[in-house]
N, C-alpha and C positions, 0 to 999 in steps of 0.2 A: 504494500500500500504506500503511495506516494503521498505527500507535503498536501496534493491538490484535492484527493478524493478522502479526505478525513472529516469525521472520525468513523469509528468502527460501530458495529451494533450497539455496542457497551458505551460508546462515547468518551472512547482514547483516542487521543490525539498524540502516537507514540507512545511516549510512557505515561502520559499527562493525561488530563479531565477524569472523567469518570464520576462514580457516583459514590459520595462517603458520608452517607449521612441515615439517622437513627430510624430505628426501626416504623415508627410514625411515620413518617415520609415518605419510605415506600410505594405505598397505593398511590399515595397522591403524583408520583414521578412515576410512576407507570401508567395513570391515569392520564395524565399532560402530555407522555412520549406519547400514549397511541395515539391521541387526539390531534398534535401537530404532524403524525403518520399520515392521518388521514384526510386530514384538511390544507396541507401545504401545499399541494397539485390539486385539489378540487377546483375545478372551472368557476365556479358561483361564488366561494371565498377567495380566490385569487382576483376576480373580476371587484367583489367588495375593496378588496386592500387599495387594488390600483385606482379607482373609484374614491377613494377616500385619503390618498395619497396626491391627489390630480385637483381635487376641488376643494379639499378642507387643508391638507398641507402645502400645496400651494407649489407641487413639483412639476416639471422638474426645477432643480434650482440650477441657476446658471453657473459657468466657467469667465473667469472674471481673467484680464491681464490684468499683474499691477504695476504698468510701466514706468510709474515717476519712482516708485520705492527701486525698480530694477536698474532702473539707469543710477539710479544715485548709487550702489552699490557695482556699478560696473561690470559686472559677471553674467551667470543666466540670466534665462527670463523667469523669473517669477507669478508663476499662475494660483488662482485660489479655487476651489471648490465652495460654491456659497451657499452651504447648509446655514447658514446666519441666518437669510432669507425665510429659513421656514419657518411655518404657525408657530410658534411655542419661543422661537427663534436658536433654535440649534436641533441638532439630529437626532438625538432623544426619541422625536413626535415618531418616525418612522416604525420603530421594534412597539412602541406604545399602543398604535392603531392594529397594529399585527395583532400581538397579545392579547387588547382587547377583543379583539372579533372573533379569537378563540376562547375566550373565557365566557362568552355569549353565548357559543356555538357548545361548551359544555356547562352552560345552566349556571355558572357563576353570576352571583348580583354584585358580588362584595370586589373589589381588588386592594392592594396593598401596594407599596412600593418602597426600598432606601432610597436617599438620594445623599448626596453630599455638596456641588455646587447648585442643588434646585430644579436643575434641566429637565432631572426625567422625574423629580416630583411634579414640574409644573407640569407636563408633557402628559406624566399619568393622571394628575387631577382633571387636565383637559378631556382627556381620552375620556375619563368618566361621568365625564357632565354630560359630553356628546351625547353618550349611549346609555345615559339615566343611572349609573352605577354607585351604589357608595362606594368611601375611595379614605384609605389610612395613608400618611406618608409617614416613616420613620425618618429621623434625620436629627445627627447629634448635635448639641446644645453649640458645640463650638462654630459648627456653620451654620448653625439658626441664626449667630452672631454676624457670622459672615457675609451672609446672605439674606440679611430681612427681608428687600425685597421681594426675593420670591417666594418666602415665607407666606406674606402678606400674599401675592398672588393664588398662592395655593389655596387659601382660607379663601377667598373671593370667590373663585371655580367648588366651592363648596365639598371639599374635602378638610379632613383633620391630621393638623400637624402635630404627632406625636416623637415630641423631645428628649432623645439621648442622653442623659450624661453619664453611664459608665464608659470606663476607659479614656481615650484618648477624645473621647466626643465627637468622633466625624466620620468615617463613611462606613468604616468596618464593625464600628459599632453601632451603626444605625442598621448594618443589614443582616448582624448578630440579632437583635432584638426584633427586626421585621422574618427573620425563620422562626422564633420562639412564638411569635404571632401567628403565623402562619400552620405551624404545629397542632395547636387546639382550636382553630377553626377552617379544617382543611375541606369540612364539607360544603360549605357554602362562598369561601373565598379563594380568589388565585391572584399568586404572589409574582407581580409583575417586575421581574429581575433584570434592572436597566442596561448590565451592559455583558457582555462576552466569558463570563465567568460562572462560580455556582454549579450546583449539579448537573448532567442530563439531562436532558436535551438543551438549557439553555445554554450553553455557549454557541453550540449549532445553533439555534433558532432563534438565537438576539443576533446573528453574525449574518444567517439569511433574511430577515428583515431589514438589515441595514446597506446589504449588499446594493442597495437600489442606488448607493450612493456610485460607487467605482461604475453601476452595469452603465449610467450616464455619464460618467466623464471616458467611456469609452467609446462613447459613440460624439460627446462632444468636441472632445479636444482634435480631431482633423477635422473634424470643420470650422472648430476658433484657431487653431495652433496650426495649423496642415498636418500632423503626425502625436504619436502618442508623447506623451514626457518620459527625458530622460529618469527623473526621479521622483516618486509620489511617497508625500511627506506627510505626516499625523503623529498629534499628541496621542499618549498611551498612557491611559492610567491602569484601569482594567481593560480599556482594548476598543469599545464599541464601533469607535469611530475609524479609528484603525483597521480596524478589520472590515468594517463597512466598505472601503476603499479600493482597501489591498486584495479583497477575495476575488474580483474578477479579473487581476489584475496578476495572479499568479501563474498561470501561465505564460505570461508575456514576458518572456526571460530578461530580454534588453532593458527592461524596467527593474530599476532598485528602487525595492521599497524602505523606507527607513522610520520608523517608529524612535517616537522622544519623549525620555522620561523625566521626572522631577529633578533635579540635582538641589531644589531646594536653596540651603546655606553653605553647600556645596559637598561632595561626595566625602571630603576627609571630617567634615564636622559630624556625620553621623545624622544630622537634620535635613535625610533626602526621603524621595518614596520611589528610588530606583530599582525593583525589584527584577527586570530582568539583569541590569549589570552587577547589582552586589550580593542579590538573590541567591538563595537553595531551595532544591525541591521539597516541596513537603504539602500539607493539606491544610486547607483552609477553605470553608463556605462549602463544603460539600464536592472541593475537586480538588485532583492532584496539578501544581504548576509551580513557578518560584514564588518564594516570598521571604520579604526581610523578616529574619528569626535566627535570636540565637542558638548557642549549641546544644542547649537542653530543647529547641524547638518552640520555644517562647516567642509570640510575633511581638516584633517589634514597634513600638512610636514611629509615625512618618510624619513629614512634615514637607508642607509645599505651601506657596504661597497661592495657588489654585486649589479651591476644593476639591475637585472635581477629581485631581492626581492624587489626592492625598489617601492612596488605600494601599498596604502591604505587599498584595499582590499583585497578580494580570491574569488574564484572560487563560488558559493552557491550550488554546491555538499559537497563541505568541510565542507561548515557550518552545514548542513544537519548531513553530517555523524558524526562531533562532538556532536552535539544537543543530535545523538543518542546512540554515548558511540562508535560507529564504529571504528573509527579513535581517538587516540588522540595526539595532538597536543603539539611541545616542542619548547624552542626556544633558538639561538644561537648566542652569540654575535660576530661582527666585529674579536677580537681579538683570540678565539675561532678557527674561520672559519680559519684564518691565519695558525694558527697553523697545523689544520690537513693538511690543503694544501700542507704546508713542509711535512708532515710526507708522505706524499701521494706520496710526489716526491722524497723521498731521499730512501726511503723505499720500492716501489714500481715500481718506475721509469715510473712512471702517473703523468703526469700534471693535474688534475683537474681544472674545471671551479671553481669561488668563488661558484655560488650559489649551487655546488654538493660537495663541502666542508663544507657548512652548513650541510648537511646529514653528512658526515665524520664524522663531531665532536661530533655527537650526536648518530652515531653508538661506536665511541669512548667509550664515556661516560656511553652509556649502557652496552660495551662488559667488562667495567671493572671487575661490580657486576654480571657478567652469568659466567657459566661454560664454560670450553671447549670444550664438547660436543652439543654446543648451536651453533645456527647459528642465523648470522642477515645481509641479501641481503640488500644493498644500490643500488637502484638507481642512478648512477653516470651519470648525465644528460647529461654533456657536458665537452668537452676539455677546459685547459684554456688558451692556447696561447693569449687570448683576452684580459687576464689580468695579464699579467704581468709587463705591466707598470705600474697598480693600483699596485700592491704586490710590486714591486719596491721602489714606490713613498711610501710607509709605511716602506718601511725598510730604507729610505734616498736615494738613488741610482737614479740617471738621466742619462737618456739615453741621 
């Protein structure tokens, strides 16, 4: 089995993903595998997603040049993916609408969701109002702080935002607490798992709902660009967007795809959430992939200045595809990230999300050493109106 046709019946991905988690959840993972069996090629719910992907999210989204940032940098050209554009205003809405029409399709009223920068809280709140759903969000105390905002959004769309504060308060333990929810109410609710990670079938089935992203910049970039890009670029926290990208993108060998992780305060301080480069295998959320954790297996504190990266883990397709030379893996610090963000908005007049300014800085970085005949497509995940009081609060400024 190759990098392109994974994962397996069992949902390895290599040595990675799979299913590790208590005996309660069982049924309900069995239950959800056969139903995304069944209804992923169904005519009538493929016709709904695109139908609701076309008129409520607002796709396709367009392939932007960003030629005053490219020329000032001298090097490639610099192109964006502009999932910013969409409903919700980042890629999130895509796995969301998916999800939901499955969790319709088997009798769910209730959904649940983590979230960490908001996206696929507000994204799932959305989804649920759509389709008349109640709707929980988990989401730790530190990026309730982070993020009011969309806090405050989510509460609007008429879901409840329930507040984290064990542990480190942000993503891993908001989606700690949304399985333990999930647990003793698995008859009537389904736990909509925002990004590429988690047990069976969700990695596959957050990764195919998102792929809508890459299956359109394959068909748009020769007709904006004449040809494909040399290099397709995306933040990586747990992966969604990443992967969204890169899947249809994997057989196109001439393509290097490059995923960008937190570097944080930087890699020697210990305050990053680099888990493919400083990462070990081990379990977490119900699959096997890397994650920051010491030698007794204790996960570790991460820290980034975007929520959204701020989780221990990834995806175990990412791991997968590093393992095999597929993808490879860079990473970006806090201060970095800052940076392109300005250039993003003064230069472009785009606000970018922090966590698709990690990709910025690192298309940045590569468009220096390439020609200008080179291209490198960024996945720009999301808008960032959600953090501008974080960018604020680093440049001194109180609202």
């Amino acid at each position: 089995m190759t990098a392109y046709d994974q994962p397996d019946a069992n949902g390895h991905f290599g040595p990675y993903g799979g299913v590790f988690v208590g005996e309660t959840l069982v049924h309900a993972l069995d239950e959800l595998r056969d139903a995304y069996a069944r209804y992923r090629d169904d005519p009538e719910f493929v016709t709904e997603f695109e139908y609701e992907l076309r008129h409520f999210v607002g796709r396709p989204s367009p392939v932007y040049h960003a030629r005053h940032w490219s020329e000032q940098i001298g090097g490639a050209q610099i192109w964006f993916k502009r999932e910013d554009l969409n409903h919700t205003g980042a890629h999130k809405v895509n796995n969301c609408i998916g999800q939901a029409l499955l969790a319709r399709r088997m009798g769910k009223r209730k959904v649940i969701a983590e979230t960490g920068a908001g996206q696929h809280g507000v994204a799932t709140a959305t989804v649920a109002a759509r389709f008349g759903m109640e709707c929980k969000v988990f989401m730790g105390s530190e990026d309730v702080r982070r993020q009011a905002a969309n806090v405050y959004r989510m509460k609007l769309l008429g879901a409840e935002v329930c507040e984290v504060d064990s542990g480190s308060r942000t993503l891993k333990d908001a989606m700690n607490e949304a399985m333990r929810h999930w647990v003793t109410n698995v008859e009537d609710t389904y736990y909509i798992i925002g990004t590429v990670a988690g047990p069976h079938p969700y990695p596959a089935m957050v990764r195919d709902f998102q792929m809508v992203i890459g299956c359109e910049a394959l068909v748009q970039m020769p007709e904006a660009a004449g040809r494909q890009p040399d290099v397709v670029v995306a933040a990586v926290g747990g992966g969604s967007n990443a992967m969204g990208i890169f899947y249809p993108y994997l057989t196109h060998d001439a393509v290097r795809l490059v995923g960008v992780e937190a570097a944080g305060d930087g890699l020697e301080t210990g305050r990053h959430a680099a888990s493919l480069t400083l990462g070990t295998p081990g379990v977490l959320h119900g699959n096997r992939t890397y994650l920051l954790q010491d030698v007794h297996g204790q996960i570790q504190e991460t820290h980034s200045v975007s929520a959204g990266l701020d989780y221990p883990g990834v995806g175990p397709e990412h791991a997968w595809l590093k393992d095999v030379g597929r993808a490879e893996y860079q990473t970006v610090t806090d201060t970095e990230a800052l940076a392109a963000f300005h250039d993003c908005c003064r230069l472009e007049g785009i606000i970018p999300a922090l966590e698709s300014s990690h990709a910025l800085a690192c298309a940045r970085r590569m468009a220096a050493s390439m020609s200008p005949d080179q291209i490198i497509l960024v996945n720009l995940s999301g808008r960032g109106d959600k953090d501008i009081h974080t960018v604020a609060e680093r440049g001194g400024i109180v609202f």
